[in-house]
C-alpha positions, 0 to 999 in steps of 0.5 A: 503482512497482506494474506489473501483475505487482507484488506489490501487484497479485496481490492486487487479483484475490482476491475478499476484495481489496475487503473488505481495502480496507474494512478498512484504510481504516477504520483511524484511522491509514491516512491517516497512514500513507498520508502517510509512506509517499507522502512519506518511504518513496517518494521514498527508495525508489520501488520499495519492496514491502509487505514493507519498509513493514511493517517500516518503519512496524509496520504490518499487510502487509494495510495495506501492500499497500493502500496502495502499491496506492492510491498507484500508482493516484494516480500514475497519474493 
């Protein structure tokens, strides 16, 4: 899914990243989301970008992008 040079990951640097993160996860909607995305949108397309999820679900890029980042770190483990 997310490499190092991925669109998910440039963004993980900026120092508003960690506030980004906060906010998303305080959205009532983000596990749900979540959920989708690691069920239905991933295993259809496992290198879908944030642009695609955006558009897929109505979300907001900001939540998009943090949770494919959080669902490649889960991978990863």
């Amino acid at each position: 899914m997310a490499s190092s040079s991925s669109p998910v990951e440039r963004y993980v640097g900026d120092p508003l990243w960690p506030l980004l993160v906060e906010a998303v996860k305080a959205l009532p909607s983000y596990p749900y989301h979540k959920d989708y995305v690691r069920s239905v949108l991933l295993r259809d397309n496992p290198n879908i970008t944030p642009e695609e999820v955006k558009i897929r679900l109505g979300i907001p890029l900001g939540e998009a992008i943090v949770i494919l980042h959080e669902l490649s770190k889960e991978k990863k483990d």
